[in-house]
C-alpha positions in Angstrom: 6.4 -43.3 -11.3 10.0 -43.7 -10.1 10.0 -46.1 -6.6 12.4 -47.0 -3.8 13.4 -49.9 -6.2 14.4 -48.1 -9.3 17.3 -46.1 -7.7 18.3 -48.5 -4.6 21.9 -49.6 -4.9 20.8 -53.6 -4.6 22.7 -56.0 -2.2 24.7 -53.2 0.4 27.2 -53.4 2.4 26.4 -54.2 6.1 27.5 -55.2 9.4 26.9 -56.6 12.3 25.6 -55.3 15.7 28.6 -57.0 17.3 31.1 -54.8 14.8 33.4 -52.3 16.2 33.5 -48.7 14.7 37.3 -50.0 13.3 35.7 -52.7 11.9 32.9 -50.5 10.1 35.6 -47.9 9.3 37.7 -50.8 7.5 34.7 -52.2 5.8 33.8 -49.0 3.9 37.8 -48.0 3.5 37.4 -51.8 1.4 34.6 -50.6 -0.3 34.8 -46.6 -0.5 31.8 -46.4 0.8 30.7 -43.7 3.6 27.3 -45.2 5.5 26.5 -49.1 6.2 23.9 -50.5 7.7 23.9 -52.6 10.6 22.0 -56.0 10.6 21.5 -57.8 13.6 22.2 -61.8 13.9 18.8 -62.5 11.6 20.1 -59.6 9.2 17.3 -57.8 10.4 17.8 -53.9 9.6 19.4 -52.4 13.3 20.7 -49.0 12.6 22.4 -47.3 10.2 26.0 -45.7 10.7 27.9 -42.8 8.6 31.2 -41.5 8.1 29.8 -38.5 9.9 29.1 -40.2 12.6 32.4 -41.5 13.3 33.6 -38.4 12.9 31.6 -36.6 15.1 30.4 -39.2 18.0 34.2 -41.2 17.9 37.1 -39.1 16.9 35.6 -35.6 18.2 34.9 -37.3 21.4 39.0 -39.1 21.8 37.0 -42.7 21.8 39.3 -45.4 20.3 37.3 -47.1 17.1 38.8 -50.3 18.4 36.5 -50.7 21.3 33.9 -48.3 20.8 31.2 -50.7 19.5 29.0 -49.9 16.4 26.4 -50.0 18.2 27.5 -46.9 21.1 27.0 -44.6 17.8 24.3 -45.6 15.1 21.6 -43.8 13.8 18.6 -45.6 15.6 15.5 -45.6 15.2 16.5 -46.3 11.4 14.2 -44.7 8.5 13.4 -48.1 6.0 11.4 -48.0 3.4 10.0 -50.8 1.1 10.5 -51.3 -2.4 7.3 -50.5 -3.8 7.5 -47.1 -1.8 7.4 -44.2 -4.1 10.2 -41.6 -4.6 8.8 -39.1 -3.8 7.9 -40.5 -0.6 11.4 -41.4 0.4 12.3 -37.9 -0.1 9.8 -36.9 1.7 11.4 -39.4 4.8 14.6 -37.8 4.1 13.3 -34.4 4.2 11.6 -35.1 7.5 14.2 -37.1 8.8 17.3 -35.8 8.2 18.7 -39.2 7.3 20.2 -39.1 3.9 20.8 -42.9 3.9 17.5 -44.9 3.9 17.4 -48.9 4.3 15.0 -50.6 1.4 13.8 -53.8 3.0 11.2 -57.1 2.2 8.8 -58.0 4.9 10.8 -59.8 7.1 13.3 -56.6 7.2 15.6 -57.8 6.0 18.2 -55.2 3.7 17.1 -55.3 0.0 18.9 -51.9 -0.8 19.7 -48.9 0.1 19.0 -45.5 -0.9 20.9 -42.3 -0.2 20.7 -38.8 -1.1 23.2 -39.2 -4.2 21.3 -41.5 -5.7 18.2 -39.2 -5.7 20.5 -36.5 -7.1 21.5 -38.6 -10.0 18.1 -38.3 -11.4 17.8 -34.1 -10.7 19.0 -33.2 -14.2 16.7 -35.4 -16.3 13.9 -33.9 -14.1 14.4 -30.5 -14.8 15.1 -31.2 -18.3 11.7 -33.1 -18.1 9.9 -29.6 -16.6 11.7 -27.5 -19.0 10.0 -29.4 -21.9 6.9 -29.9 -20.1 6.3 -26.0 -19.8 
């Protein structure tokens, strides 16, 4: 059985709660990334923060990224899941959700991983090859 820990992109990229949407917005131009997650000062899981959602709660609204804080615009409460947790399950959370960007994290919560809805899709096609042989 496929889990949280098999598809999680290890080690992503975060910020911190003190970060300004310009900040985040540079951090995943860097990267080419389009979600991070945002750790407070014990890198404890905060919120998680998308490209849509500068889109939609900064630039459709006229705020300026360089003093909107991350924080006026996160996803919160956050979705996290732990590694051990089955796929299926975390489908199931973004199913129920909505968030297509879920936090994997240890005990402490502390940010392990991530897993987002392109990772899942990734593994679609060997699935349905896997039911087409099946039946």
């Amino acid at each position: 059985m496929l889990r949280a820990s098999d598809i999680m992109v290890p080690n992503p990229i975060c910020v911190k709660v003190d970060a300004t949407v310009y900040d985040a917005i540079k951090v995943m131009e860097r990267y080419n990334i389009a979600s991070l997650i945002v750790v407070d000062e014990n890198d404890v899981v905060f919120g998680v923060v998308t490209a849509k959602d500068i889109v939609i709660k900064v630039f459709a609204k006229g705020l300026d990224p360089k003093s909107t804080k991350i924080t006026q615009i996160l996803s919160r409460p956050v979705t996290v899941v732990e590694p051990n947790t089955p796929l299926k399950d975390v489908i199931n959370l973004m199913i129920g959700t909505g968030h297509g960007h879920i936090p994997v994290v240890n005990n402490a919560g502390r940010v392990m991983g991530i897993v987002t809805i392109d990772d899942v899709l990734k593994y679609v096609p060997e699935l349905l090859e896997y039911i087409e042989i099946k039946s």
